[in-house]
C-alpha atoms as a printed R data frame, in Angstrom:
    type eleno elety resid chain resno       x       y       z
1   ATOM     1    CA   UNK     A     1  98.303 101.457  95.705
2   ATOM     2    CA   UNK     A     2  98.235 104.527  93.339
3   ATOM     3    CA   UNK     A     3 100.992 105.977  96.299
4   ATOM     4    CA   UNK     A     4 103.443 102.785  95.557
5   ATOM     5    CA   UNK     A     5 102.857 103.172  92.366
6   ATOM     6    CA   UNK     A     6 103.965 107.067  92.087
7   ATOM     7    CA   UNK     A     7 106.727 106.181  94.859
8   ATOM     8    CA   UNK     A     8 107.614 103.290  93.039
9   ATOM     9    CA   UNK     A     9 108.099 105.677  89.394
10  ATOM    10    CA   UNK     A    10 110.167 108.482  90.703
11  ATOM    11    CA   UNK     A    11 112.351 106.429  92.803
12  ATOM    12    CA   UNK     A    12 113.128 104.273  89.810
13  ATOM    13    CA   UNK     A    13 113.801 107.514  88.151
14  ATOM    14    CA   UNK     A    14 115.831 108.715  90.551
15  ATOM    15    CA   UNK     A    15 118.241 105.418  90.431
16  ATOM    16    CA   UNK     A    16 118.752 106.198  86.636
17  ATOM    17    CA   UNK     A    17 119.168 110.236  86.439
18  ATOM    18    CA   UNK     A    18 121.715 110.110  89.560
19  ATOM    19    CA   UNK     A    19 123.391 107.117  88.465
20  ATOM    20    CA   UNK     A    20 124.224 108.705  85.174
21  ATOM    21    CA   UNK     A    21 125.366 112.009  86.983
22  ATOM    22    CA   UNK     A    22 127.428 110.172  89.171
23  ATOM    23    CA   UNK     A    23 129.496 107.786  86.380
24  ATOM    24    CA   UNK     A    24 129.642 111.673  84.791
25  ATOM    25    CA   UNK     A    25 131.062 113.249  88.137
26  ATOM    26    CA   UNK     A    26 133.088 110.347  88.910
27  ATOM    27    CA   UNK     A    27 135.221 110.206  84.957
28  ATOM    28    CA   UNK     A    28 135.369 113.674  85.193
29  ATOM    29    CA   UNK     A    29 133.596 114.468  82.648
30  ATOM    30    CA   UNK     A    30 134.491 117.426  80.672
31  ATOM    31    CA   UNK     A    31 130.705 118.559  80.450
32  ATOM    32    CA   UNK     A    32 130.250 119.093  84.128
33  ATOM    33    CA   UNK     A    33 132.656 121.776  84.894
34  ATOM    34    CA   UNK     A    34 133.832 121.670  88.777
35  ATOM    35    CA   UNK     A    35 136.935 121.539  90.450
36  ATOM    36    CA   UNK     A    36 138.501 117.852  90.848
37  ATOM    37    CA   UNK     A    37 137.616 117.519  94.442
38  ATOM    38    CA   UNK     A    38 133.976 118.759  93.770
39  ATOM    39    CA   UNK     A    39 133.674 116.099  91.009
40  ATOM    40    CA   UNK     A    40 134.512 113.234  93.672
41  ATOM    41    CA   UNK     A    41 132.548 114.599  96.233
42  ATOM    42    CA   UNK     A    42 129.434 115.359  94.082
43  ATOM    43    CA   UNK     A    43 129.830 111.935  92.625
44  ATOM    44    CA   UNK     A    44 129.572 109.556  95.632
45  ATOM    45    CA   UNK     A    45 126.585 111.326  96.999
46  ATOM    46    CA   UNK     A    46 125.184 110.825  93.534
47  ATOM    47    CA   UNK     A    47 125.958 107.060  93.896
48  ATOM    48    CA   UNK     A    48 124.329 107.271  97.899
49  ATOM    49    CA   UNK     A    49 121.280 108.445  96.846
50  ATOM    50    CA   UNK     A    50 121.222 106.640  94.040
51  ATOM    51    CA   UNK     A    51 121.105 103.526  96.385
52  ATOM    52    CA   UNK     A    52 118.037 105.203  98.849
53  ATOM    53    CA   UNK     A    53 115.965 105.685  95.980
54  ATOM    54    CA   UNK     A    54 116.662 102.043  95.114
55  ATOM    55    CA   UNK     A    55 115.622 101.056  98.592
56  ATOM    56    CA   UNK     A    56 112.918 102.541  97.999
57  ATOM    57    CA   UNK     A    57 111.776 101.026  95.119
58  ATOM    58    CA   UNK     A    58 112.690  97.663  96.570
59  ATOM    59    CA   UNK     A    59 110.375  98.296  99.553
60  ATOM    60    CA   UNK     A    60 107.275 100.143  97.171
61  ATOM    61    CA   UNK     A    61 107.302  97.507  94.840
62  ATOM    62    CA   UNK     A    62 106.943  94.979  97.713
63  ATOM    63    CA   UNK     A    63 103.814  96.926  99.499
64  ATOM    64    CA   UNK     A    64 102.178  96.798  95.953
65  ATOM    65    CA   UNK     A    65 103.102  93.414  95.599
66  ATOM    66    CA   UNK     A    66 101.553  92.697  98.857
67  ATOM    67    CA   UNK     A    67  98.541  94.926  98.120
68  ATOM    68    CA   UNK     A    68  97.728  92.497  94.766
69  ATOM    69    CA   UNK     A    69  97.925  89.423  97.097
70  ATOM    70    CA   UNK     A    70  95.313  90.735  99.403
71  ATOM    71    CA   UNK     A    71  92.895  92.060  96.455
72  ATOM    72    CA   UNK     A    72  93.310  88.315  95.261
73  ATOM    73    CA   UNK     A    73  92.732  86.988  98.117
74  ATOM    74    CA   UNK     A    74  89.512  88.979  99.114
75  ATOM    75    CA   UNK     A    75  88.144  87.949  95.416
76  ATOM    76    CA   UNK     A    76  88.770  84.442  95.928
77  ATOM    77    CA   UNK     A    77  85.717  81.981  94.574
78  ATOM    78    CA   UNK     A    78  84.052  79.988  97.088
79  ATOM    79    CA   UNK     A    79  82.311  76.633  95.196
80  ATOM    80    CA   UNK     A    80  79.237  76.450  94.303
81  ATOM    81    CA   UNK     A    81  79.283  80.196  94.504
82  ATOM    82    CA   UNK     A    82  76.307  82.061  92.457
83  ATOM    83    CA   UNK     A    83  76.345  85.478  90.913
84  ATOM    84    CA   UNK     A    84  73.499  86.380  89.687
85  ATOM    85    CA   UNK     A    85  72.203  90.255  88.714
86  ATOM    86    CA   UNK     A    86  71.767  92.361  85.169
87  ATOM    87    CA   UNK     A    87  72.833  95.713  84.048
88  ATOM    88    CA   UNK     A    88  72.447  97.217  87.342
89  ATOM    89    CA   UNK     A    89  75.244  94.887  89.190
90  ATOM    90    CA   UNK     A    90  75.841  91.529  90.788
91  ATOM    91    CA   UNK     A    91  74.183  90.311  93.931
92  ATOM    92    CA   UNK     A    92  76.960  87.267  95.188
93  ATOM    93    CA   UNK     A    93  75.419  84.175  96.154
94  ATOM    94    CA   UNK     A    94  77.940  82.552  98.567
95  ATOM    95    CA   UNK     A    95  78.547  78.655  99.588
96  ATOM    96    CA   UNK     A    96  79.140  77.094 101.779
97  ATOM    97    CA   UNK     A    97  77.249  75.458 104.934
98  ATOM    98    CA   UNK     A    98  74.093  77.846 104.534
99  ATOM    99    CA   UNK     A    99  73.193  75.972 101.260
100 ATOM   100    CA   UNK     A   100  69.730  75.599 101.235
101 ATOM   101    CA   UNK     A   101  69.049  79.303 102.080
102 ATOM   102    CA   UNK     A   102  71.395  80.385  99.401
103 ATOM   103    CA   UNK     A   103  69.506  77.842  96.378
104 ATOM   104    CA   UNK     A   104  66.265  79.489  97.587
105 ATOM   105    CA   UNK     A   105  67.159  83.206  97.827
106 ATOM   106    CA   UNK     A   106  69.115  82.218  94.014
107 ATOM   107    CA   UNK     A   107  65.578  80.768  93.070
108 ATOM   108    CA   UNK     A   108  64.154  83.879  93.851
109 ATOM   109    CA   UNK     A   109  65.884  86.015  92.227
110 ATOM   110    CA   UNK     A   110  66.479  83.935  89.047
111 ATOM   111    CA   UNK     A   111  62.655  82.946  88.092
112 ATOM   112    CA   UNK     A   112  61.406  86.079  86.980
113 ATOM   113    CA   UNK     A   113  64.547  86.338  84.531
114 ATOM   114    CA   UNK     A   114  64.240  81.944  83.408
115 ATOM   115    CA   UNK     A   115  60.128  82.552  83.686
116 ATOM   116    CA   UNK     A   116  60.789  84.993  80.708
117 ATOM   117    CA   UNK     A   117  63.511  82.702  78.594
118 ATOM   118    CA   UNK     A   118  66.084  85.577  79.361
119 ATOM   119    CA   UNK     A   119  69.100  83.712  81.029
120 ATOM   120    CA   UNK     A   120  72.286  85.702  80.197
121 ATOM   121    CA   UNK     A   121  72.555  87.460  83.508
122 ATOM   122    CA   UNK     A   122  72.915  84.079  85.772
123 ATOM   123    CA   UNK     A   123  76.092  83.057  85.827
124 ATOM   124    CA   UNK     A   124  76.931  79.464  87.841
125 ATOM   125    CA   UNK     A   125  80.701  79.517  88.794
């Protein structure tokens, strides 16, 4: 994603900086100093690349678009799902049709920490 992302900046740049050089080369402006046909020439391939660089903005802000679907979708919460684990990290508990093996193994682990009245790191989702 950090590639869209960078892809997705400079294009967007790119669309403003050459579209403002191109309404410039295309009023003949008296800042830019070129001959008339120069001006016209310089200002439609201003305006064309203008348009790639929006393409590609179109299509980099659609892969990252993409991109969040599929982080959303691989963080997705099953019911009855468990997470339990302290400081260190999170163990994931799943659900599902192996229930009985998951309350057990969530037993397990969660004892020592309710044996000792300290309950903060069990979280039921």
């Amino acid at each position: 994603m950090g590639c869209d992302l960078c892809c997705n900046l400079l294009s967007i740049s790119g669309v403003f900086i050459l579209s403002i050089w191109g309404y410039l080369l295309a009023i003949e402006s008296p800042t830019i100093e070129m001959t008339h046909d120069l001006k016209q020439q310089s200002a439609t391939g201003c305006f064309v690349v203008a348009a790639v660089y929006l393409v590609i903005f179109v299509f980099t802000s659609y892969r990252m678009q993409i991109a969040k679907q599929k982080a959303r979708a691989a963080h997705t919460h099953i019911p009855g799902q468990l997470i339990a684990g302290g400081a260190a990290g999170a163990v994931v508990l799943g659900g599902g049709e192996d229930r009985s093996r998951r309350d057990s193994l969530a037993t397990a682990m969660t004892q020592p920490l309710l044996a000792n009245g300290d309950n903060t790191h069990v979280k039921k989702m």
